[in-house]
N, C-alpha and C positions, 0 to 999 in steps of 0.2 A: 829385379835387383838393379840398382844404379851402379853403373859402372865409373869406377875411379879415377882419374886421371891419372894416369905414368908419372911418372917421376923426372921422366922431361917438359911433359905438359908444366907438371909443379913448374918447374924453373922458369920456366916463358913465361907461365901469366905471371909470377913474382918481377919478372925483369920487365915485363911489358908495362905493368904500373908502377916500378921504380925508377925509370927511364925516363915514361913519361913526364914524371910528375919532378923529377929531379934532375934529367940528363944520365949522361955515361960517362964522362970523361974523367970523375973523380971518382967514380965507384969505383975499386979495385975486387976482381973474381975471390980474393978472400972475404971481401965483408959480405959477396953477394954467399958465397956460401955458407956465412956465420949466421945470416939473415933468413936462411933457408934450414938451417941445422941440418947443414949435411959437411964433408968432407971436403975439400979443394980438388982430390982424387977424384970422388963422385962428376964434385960438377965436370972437370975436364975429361971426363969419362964420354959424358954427350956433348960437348963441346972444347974442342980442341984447341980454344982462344979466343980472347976477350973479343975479339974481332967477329970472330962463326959467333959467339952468342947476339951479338948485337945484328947482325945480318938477318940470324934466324928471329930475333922479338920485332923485326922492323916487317919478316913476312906474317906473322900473326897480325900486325896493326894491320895490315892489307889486305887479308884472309877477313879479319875482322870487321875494315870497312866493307869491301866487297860484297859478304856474306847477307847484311844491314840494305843496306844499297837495294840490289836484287830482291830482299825479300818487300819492303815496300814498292817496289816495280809490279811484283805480279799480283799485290793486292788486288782485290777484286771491289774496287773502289774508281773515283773520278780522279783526273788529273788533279783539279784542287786540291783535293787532301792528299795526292802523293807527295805532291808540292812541299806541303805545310808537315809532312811528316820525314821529310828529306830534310827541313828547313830544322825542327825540333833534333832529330838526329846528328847532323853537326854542329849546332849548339850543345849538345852534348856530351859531345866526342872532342868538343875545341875547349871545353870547362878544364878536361883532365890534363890538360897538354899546356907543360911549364914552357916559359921563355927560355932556362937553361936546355931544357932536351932541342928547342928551334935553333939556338946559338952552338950546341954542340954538332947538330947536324950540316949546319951550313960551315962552321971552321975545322970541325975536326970530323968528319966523318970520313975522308978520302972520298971525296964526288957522290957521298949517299944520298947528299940535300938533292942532287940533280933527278936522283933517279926517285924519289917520294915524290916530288914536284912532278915528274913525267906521270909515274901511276895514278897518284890522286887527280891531277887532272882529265883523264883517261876514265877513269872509274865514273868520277863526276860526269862528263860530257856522253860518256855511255848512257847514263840511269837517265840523265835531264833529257836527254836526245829522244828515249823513247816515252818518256811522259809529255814532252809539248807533240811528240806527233796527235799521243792518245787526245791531249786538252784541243788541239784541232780539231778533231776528229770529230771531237763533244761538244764543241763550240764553246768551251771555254779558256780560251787561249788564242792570242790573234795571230791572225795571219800572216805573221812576216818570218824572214828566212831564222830557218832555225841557227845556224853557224852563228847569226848576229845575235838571238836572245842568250844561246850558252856563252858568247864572248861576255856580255853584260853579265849574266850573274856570275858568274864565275871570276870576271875583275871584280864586282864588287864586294865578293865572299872573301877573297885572298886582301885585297885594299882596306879592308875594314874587322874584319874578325882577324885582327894580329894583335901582341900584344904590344908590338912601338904606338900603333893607333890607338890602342885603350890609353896608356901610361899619358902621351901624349895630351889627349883629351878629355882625361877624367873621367872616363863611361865604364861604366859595366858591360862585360861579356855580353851578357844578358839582352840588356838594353840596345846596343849597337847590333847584337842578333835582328831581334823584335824588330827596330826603326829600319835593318838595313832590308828585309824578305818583306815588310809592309811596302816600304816604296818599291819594290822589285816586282811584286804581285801587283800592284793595281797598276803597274806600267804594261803587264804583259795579259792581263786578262782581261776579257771581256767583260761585258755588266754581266751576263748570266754568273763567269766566273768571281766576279766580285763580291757575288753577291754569296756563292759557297763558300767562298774563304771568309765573308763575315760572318757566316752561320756557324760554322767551325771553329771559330777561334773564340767565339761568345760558347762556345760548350752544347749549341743547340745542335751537335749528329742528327738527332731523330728527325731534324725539319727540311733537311739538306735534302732536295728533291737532284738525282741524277737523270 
């Protein structure tokens, strides 16, 4: 039997993708209830104010990445592809995420943009941290100190996957994804490694020798 989601679960994931894709600052907890067909009573029943709701959808993003993160970690796969499937994952996870919810958090969140900014980068330097040890390990990944490869990508995740960059520059998400993990990969890997990441990204799995 599948088990249903609560009726808090409801509300998070509806605020989690209305947030996202919209911001918070103009939503008021009546449309989010009108939105939900339920009561104002209800909603403030599991959340006590527009503030615990946004607190509590901002640990679902985090729970969420987290959860994403980790499980490509323990694939039983080569650095390459954790790489390239770390890299598709936040390309994914950056499509959903409007410029209004980035401009709400850094002006009107009371110091939340600080504390996203601390986790996500934590999350990220965790997961990358133990995939360059494994791409060492496997000789696909060179040998230089790891503190300097997570500095590199991680500026240039944050530097280029934004949406002042895109607007700026006329590119698609997409495209600045692609061009920005293409030159990222063949700065950090070795020929063996380059040469899985072109087998991979051509659709050829089956030829990818570990």
């Amino acid at each position: 039997m599948v088990k249903l989601k609560s009726e808090k679960d409801r509300i998070l994931n509806h605020c989690f993708t209305k947030f996202l894709g919209e911001g918070f600052r103009k939503t008021s907890m009546e449309v989010l209830a009108k939105e939900l067909g339920i009561s104002k009573k209800t909603l403030y029943k599991h959340f006590s104010s527009k503030e615990h709701l946004i607190d509590a959808t901002l640990e679902v993003a985090f729970k969420t990445l987290k959860q994403n993160l980790n499980h490509i970690v323990v694939q039983n796969t080569n650095a390459v592809v954790k790489l390239r499937m770390i890299a598709e994952f936040i390309l994914s996870f950056a499509v959903r995420v409007n410029e209004k919810w980035l401009n709400d958090l850094r002006h009107h969140g009371n110091n939340r943009w600080k504390k996203v900014d601390e986790n996500r980068r934590k999350l990220i330097e965790e997961n990358f941290d133990k995939i360059i040890d494994q791409g060492k390990a496997d000789g696909t990944i060179i040998d230089r100190p790891n503190l300097l490869i997570l500095q590199i990508l991680i500026s240039a995740i944050e530097g280029v996957i934004n949406p002042s960059f895109l607007i700026n520059n006329e590119i698609s998400l997409k495209q600045a994804g692609e061009f920005t993990f293409d030159i990222l990969f063949s700065g950090i890997l070795t020929k063996k490694g380059r040469k899985i990441y072109k087998q991979y990204k051509s659709g050829n799995q089956n030829e990818i020798k570990f």
